[in-house]
C-alpha angles and dihedrals in degrees: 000000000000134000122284112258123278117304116257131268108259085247091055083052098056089037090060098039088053090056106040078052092058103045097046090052097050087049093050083041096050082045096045101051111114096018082155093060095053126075127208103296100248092239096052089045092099084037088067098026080057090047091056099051086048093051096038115031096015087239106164109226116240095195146346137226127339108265130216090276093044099268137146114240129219111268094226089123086072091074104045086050082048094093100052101045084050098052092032132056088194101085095197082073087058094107108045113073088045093047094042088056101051086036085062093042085057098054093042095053090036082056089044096050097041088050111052091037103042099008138264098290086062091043088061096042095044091051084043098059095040093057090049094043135106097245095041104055100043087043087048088071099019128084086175098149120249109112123308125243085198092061086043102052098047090044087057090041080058095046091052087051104051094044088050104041085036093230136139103216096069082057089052092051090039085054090044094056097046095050086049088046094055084050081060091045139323097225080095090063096107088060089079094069086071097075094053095048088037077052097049091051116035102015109215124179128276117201118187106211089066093037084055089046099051090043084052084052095046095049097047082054091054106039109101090052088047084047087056098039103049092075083054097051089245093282099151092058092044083052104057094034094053086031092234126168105227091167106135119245090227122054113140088088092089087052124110080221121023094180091069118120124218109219128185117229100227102059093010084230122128124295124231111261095236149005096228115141121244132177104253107248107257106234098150113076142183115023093350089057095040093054091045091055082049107050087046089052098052088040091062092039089062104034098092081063093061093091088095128089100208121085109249094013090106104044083043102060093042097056078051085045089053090041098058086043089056103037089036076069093040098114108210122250091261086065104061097086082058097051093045080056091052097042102103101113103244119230082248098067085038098066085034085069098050095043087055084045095046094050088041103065093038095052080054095044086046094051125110092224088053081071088225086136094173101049087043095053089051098047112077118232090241086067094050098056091042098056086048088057097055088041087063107032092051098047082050087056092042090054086046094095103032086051098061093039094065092041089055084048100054097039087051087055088055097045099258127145092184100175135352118249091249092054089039082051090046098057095043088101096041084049093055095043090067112017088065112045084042092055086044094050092045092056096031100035118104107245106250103030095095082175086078089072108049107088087068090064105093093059093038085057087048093061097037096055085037090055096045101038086021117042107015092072093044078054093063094260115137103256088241080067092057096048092040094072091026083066082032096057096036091058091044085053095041091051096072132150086239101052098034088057096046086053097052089051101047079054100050103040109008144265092296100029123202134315105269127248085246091055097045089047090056101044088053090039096056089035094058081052111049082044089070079048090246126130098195131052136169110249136177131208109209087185149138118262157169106263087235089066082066117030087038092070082076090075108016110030096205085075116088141125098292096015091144092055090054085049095051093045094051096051099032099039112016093237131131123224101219086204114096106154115128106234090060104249146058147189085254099061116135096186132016138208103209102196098214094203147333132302114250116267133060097251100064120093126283101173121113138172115235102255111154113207108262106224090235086079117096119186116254102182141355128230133176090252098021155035128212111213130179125200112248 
């Protein structure tokens, strides 16, 4: 690979400082709008619990939240949290100066990588989009933890750095940041099949002594959650890595009342018992089932594109998206001699072959359908599907070449140079950062959980603007043409439900917004209270929720029906709510929050447990959502 372009003036360099700075800004500003009318979001609740006994006890946080298999999660989000508990009383404000700084550090190594690969106009317009995206805006302000674009961003700026300086120690801080970035979440693990495919193709160097100091690092980063899992024989890794449900079948045991039904509001039947993820039994099979697994392929390859309004937007710009990744390897006509020269087919791709071939016919010979029933009973379904994967993935590395052999063909036909063979070097590694962990998450990712896919948005931005401002005028199209769709596509990204809906409101009610229902329950709540000089009561919450607040309380105990409103109490007010049962009342409650219906949106909860009003209860004070009673 060769060296990256020519380094900027420092004009350029103040030029595009100022503007990162300011879009960054604006896209922080738009998230950020109505912070008072939103409580702490349920499932970051032990993430900041976690962030104030940091701060203030020094207490180093074992694990997170409870994921979708019944799984602890690594507690890394603590310390991202860790800043702004620490700056801000107000712990609905725990998320945003961790998440504006990594939201900078996203912009800055998006611009970084567009520029030196495509050039600096793609570089502006790829920063652009991602501030005014979907994604962008609610991540500038969210840690919510479901794989960062930020980790993955500065792990691929490392990787490019390592395959072009030819030093390992770009390798050793690439491998650092991602270890710290699966502390933070797992969701990134497909990220480390990048180093080995960057290695088969460009061979850069690996040196040990920098390899053994960022796994030092890594594990010092991860001690205190080994320390807790190791009891545990390390389960809840095993679980998200192998992506394994270990959520108990039984879990109203721990209930105050394990007769109680969940209902859903819609039909009043009964509600499923949890949300957790698993894979849809596979009853159809032949062409019905091929075309299944297809359309549910090409459903999660586009969904990152859904964030526009507009029918045909989505499929449209990935098929832009797709375009920019092919063309970016398209060698020009004054390459071919080179590549002759390059044609002998390396050992490498050679075991890569029989390594497809190998996984291959055992993912068929392990297969149900194969009718091997004892081998099949024997082969956990986590192998299969790893041996599927590299089946696939190494049969993707192997076309690489013959690919782009046939696409240089046909363009030279037509009269088309697309790419000189030092910028089709250049983006090799670009190419395989994304090209890999997107391949792995639309073969491994649960059907329905679109989240799985975001952190791949800032790479998939960079090949979409370097295909329309980069590419489209080397294919022959007026460069009014280019920028035409490049104004066109940023205002159909900018013109998003989530942004249109943070400026209407900043509009409506201000830059900070009201204090939400949920906050002004709380404060009268804790004020009747401590009137009485008391700092614990028993309260139920008669309210609408997701099943996992309740069934979850089997395995982590911080998870129940309100417990948001405990949470708020507790760290507004200083007062203890006595009731701890799951399912969010007793027989014992003093006070009670009745949720009267459901919030707006579909997707809000709209589950409920059957809990009639006992007629003890007299109604303290009305809301618009809720009502606060006390028994007499």
């Amino acid at each position: 690979m060769r060296e990256h372009p020519a380094s900027l003036t420092p004009r350029h360099i103040t030029f595009a400082a100022g503007f990162l700075a300011v879009i960054a800004v604006a896209s922080i500003g738009i998230t950020l709008q109505g912070w008072r009318s939103r409580a702490p979001v349920f499932d970051l609740l032990p993430h900041i619990e976690n962030a104030v006994q940091l701060v203030h006890s020094g207490t180093l946080p074992q694990h997170g939240d409870t994921g979708s298999y019944g799984s602890y999660k690594p507690p890394g989000t603590a310390w991202v949290m860790a800043p702004s508990v620490l700056m801000f009383a107000d712990l609905r404000l725990a998320e945003y100066v961790g998440a504006g700084i990594l939201h900078l550090v996203t912009l800055v190594g998006i611009f970084w990588l567009a520029r030196r690969h495509f050039g600096l106009t793609c570089a502006y317009v790829s920063a652009l989009l991602y501030a005014v995206s979907e994604h962008g805006v609610f991540l500038a302000a969210s840690l919510w933890p479901n794989g960062r674009p930020d980790v993955f961003v500065t792990l691929v700026v490392f990787t490019v750095l390592w395959a072009s300086r030819r030093d390992g120690r770009f390798l050793a801080a690439a491998l650092s940041i991602w270890g710290i970035g699966m502390y933070i979440d797992m969701a990134v693990t497909p990220a480390a099949f990048i180093f080995p495919v960057v290695w088969i193709y460009e061979r850069p160097p690996v040196r040990i002594a920098p390899l053994a100091i960022a796994a030092a690092v890594v594990l010092l980063v991860w001690f205190p959650y080994l320390r807790f899992e190791a009891p545990r024989a390390f389960i809840d890794i095993r679980s998200q890595l192998l992506q394994q449900n270990i959520f108990p079948m039984s879990y109203r045991h721990t209930w105050c009342n394990p007769s109680a039904v969940l209902r859903q509001l819609e039909d009043d039947n009964p509600a499923p018992s949890n949300q957790i993820t698993v894979q849809a039994s596979r009853d159809q099979h032949g062409i019905r089932a091929g075309l299944a697994l297809a359309r549910s392929i090409l459903e999660k390859a586009v969904s990152n594109f859904n964030v526009v309004a507009v029918p045909g937007a989505a499929v449209a710009m990935f098929s832009l998206t797709a375009a920019g990744l092919v063309l970016s390897a398209i060698p020009g006509r004054t390459a071919v001699r080179s590549l002759s020269e390059r044609s002998r087919v390396p050992p490498s791709t050679v075991l890569i072959i029989i390594v497809v071939l190998v996984s291959a016919g055992l993912y068929v010979v392990t297969s149900p359908s194969f009718g091997a029933a004892l081998v099949t009973g024997v082969v956990p379904d986590s192998i299969r599907r790893l041996l599927r994967l590299v089946a696939i993935g190494g049969a993707a590395v192997t076309a690489v070449t013959p690919i782009t052999w046939a696409g240089q063909k046909l363009l030279a036909r037509s009269g088309v140079a697309v790419e000189s063979l030092e910028v089709a070097g250049r983006t090799c590694v670009m190419r395989v950062s994304l090209t890999v962990p997107w391949l792995i998450l639309l073969v491994m990712a649960e059907p329905g959980k679109p989240e799985r896919f975001w952190w791949l948005w800032p790479l998939q931005l960079i090949f979409l603007s370097g295909f329309v401002v980069g590419l489209l005028p080397k294919l022959g199209f007026p460069r009014w043409i280019s920028w035409m769709l490049a104004v066109i596509i940023v205002a159909l990204v900018a013109a998003n439900g989530f942004v249109v809906s943070r400026v209407e409101a900043w509009a409506k009610a201000g830059w900070a917004g009201a204090d939400a229902e949920e906050i002004q329950i709380v404060d009268d709540l804790a004020g009747r209270i401590k009137a009485d000089g008391r700092r614990e009561a028993a309260i139920g919450y008669q309210t609408f929720f997701y099943p996992f607040m309740a069934t979850y309380n089997v395995t982590n105990p911080r998870y129940k029906v309100g417990t948001e409103f405990d949470f708020l109490l507790r760290h507004r007010h200083g007062v203890e709510n006595t009731d701890r049962c799951a399912e969010g009342v007793s027989t014992a409650d003093e006070y009670r929050v009745v949720q009267n219906r459901p919030k707006p949106g579909e997707a809000e909860p709209r589950t409920y447990f059957d809990a009639p009003m006992e007629s003890a209860f007299r109604v303290l004070r009305v809301f618009d959502l809720y009502r606060l009673v006390k028994r007499d």
